[in-house]
Structure formats: C-alpha cells, structure tokens
C-alpha positions as CSV (number, residue, x, y, z in Angstrom):
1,X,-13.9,7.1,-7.5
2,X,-11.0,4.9,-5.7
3,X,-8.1,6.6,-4.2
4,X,-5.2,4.4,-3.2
5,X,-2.6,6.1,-1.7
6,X,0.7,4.2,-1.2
7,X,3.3,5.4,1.9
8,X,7.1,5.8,1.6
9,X,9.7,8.1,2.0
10,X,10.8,10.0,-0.7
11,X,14.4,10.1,-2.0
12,X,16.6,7.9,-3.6
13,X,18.5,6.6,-0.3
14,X,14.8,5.3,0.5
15,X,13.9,3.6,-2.3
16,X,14.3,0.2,-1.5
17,X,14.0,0.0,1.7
18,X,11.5,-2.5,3.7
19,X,9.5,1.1,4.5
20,X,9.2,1.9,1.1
21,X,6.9,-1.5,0.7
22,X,4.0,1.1,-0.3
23,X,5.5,3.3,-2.8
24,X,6.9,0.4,-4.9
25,X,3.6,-1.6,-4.7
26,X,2.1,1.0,-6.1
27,X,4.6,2.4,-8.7
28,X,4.0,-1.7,-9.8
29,X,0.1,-1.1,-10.0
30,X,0.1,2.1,-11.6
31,X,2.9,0.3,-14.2
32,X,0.8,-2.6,-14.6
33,X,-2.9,-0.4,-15.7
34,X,-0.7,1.8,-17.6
35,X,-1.1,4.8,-15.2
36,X,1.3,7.9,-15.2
37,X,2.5,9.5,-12.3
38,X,2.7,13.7,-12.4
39,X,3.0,16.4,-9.8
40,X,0.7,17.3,-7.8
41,X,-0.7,20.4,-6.7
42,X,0.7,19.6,-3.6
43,X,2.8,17.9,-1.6
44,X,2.6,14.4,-4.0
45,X,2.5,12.6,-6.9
46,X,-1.1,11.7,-8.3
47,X,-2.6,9.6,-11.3
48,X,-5.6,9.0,-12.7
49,X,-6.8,6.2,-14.7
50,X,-9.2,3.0,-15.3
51,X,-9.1,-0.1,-13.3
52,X,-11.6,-2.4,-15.5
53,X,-14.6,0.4,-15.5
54,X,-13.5,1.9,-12.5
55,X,-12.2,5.1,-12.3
56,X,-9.0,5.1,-9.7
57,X,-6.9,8.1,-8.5
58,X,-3.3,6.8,-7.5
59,X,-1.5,8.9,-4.5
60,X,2.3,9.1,-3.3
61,X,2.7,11.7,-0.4
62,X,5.9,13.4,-0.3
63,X,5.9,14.6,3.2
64,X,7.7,11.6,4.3
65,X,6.2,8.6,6.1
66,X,5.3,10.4,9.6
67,X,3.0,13.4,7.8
68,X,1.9,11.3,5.2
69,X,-2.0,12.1,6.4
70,X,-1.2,15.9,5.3
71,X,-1.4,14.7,1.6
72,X,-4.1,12.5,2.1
73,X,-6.3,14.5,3.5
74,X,-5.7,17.4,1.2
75,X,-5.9,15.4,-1.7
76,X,-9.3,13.7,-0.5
77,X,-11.0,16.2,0.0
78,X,-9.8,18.2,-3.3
79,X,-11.6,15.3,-5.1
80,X,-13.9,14.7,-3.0
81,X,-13.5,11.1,-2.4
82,X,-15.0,9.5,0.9
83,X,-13.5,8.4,3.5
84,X,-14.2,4.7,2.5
85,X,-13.0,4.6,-1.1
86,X,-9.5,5.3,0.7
87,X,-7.2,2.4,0.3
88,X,-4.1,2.8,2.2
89,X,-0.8,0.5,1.0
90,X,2.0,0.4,3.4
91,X,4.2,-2.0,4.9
92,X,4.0,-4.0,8.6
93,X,7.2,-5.6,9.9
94,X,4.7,-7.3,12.5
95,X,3.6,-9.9,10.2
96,X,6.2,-11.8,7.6
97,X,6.9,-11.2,4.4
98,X,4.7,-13.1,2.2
99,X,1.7,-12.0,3.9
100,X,-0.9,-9.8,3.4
101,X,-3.6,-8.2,5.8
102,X,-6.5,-5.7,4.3
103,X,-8.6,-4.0,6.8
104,X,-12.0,-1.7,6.7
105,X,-10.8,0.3,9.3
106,X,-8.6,0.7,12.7
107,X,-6.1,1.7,14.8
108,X,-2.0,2.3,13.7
109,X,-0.8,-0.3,15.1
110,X,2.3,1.4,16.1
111,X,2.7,2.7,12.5
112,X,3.4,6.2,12.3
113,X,2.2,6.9,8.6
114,X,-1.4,4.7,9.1
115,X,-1.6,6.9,12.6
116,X,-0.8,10.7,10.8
117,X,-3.5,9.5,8.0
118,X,-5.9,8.5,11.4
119,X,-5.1,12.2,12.5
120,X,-5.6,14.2,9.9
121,X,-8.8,12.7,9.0
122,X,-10.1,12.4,12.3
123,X,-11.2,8.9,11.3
124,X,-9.8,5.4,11.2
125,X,-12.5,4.2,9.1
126,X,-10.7,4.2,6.0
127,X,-9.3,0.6,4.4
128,X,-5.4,-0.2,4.8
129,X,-3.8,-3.1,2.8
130,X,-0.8,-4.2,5.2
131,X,2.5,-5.7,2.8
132,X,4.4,-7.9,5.3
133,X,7.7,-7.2,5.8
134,X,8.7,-9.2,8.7
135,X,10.8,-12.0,9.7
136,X,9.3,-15.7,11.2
137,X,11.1,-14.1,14.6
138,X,10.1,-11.4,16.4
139,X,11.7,-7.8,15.8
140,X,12.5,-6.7,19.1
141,X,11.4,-3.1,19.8
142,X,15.3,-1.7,19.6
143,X,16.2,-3.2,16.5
144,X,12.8,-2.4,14.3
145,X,13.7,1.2,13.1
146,X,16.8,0.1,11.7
147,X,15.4,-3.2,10.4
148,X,12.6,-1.2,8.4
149,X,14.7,1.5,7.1
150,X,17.1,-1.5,5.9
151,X,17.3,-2.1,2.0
152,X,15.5,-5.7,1.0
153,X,18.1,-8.3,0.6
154,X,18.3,-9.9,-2.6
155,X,16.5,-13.1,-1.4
156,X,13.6,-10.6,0.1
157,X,13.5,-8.6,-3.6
158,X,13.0,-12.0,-5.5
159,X,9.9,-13.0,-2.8
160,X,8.6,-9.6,-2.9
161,X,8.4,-10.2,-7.3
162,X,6.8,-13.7,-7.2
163,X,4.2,-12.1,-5.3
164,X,3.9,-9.0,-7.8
165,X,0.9,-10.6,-9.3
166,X,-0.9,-11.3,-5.8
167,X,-0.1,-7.7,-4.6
168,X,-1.5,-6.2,-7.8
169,X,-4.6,-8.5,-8.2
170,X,-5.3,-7.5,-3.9
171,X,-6.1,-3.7,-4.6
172,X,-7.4,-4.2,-8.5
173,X,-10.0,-6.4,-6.1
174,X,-10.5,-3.5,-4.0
175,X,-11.5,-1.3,-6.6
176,X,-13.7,-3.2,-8.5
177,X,-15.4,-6.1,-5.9
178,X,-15.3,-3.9,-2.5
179,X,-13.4,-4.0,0.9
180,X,-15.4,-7.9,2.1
181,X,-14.3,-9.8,-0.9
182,X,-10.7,-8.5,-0.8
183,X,-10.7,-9.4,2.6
184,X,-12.1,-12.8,2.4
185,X,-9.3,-13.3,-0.8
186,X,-6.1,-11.7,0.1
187,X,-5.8,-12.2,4.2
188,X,-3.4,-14.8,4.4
189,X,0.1,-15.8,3.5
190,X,1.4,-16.4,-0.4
191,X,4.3,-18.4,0.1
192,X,4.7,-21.3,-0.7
193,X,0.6,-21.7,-2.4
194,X,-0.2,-21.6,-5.8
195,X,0.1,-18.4,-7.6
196,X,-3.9,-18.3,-8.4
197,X,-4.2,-14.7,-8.8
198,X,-1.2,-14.7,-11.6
199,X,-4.0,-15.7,-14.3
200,X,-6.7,-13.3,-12.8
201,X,-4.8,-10.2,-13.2
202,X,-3.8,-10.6,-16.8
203,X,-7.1,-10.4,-17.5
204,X,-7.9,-7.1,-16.1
C-alpha cells in the first residue's frame, strides 16, 4: 500500500495559488485513475483506489500547510503504511516551474509543511516529489511569502497543464516502479523537451 499525500491550504481563496501546487496535482491524479475523494475520519480528505495493480491511498490534510504532518501521521499509522510508501507532493519556489525534483528522504528545505510532516513522524525518511514553482531569478527572502500565496498567472496555468501528463506519469511511477527509477526519470526540467511521458500514462 502507497499513500501520497498532497499539501495545500484549504479554502477557496487558496485554491490556485503557487502553494496549492500539491493539492491540485493530486486532485489531477486522483481524476485521472478515477479516484473519489471523501471525508475523512479526521482532519482530511482520503481515497482509495488502483494504480495498475497497486493499491494507492490518496491524502489531502486539512490542517493547513504548516500542521500538515498532524494528518499524515494520523492517517499513516491508522493504515498502517510505512514510512517509505509515503510520497509527499508539494510545491518549491526554489527551483522553476517546469521542474521537478523526487527525493527518498531529507531535510524541509525551509518548507514548513515537508518540515511539520518531518516532526510529527520523527523521520525525514519519507519520499517528497518537489513541483517547481519558481521563477529563472531568485525570490528574495522578503518577497517569497507573498509570491507563493499568489494565484498562478494565466501563462503559469497553461505551463503547469502541458506538464499534467509528466506530473501524473512521476507519482504513477512511484507507485508501481519504486522511489530509484522515479528518480532517475522525473529529476529534471520539462520545458521545452518532448512530452515522452504523455503516451506512457494513457496506457496506465
């Protein structure tokens, strides 16, 4: 069993914002493998289905980016999942849109949602996917909180859907080929290449 649990803050003034990266990457997934979101018995949203013969449990926290590691936590160990089978989807204004980064394990990195998940578990030894949010120039330290609780301008929204396919194809990879091969795939930038991936994912 899989868990991937996507960050964002709930509410609709939230919803498209650059923070938001992992809750609408995987509202896309769980779209995509025809996988329903409910309540949970908690503070979340969970679903449950197949990714090829994998069975996958789908996670959206709803104690707000900075205590996202409550509902992690609670929800792991409620189905028992290890700490491993834990991928994490959230967003990184450090690296530029377009780009993806998937790690076995790790520090924050000055994110506050990867860092609650580190503290409640007591572990950073879970897998992360980082969604790149960024600009080609640095984000100086005073501008970043408003720049990632900014909405996506329209030229961002249309990147962000060509690389729909990419996104999706990164964590089905996850789940069904393991944390190396996703690695050795998906770390890199998407712009501007080929959409290989496109063809790989309607087949799953």
């Amino acid at each position: 069993m899989k868990l991937i649990a996507g960050l964002g803050n709930p509410g609709s003034q939230y919803e498209l914002t650059r923070h938001n990266a992992g809750f609408i990457l995987i509202d896309l997934f769980a779209e995509f493998f025809k996988i329903k979101f409910n309540p949970g018995k908690g503070d979340w949203y969970e679903g449950k289905g197949k990714v090829g013969t994998e069975d996958v449990c789908l996670l959206k926290p709803l104690t707000f980016m900075n205590n996202s590691g409550i509902a992690v936590k609670e929800f792991a160990e409620r189905k028992e999942i290890d700490i491993k089978d834990i991928l994490v989807l959230t967003d990184d204004f450090q690296i530029p849109l377009g780009t993806i980064r998937v790690r076995r394990d790790g520090s924050g990195g000055g994110h506050n949602g990867i860092a609650s998940i580190i503290y409640h578990l007591s572990s950073d030894e879970f897998p992360r996917m980082r969604i790149g949010i960024g600009k080609n120039e640095l984000i100086r330290k005073d501008e970043y909180i408003d720049f990632v609780l900014g909405i996506f301008s329209n030229e961002e929204i249309e990147i962000f859907k060509k690389l729909i396919p990419d996104y999706i194809e990164c964590i089905r990879s996850f789940v069904t080929e393991g944390i190396v091969k996703t690695m050795n795939r998906f770390n890199r930038s998407f712009l501007n290449e080929p959409n290989e991936n496109t063809e790989e994912s309607k087949k799953s």
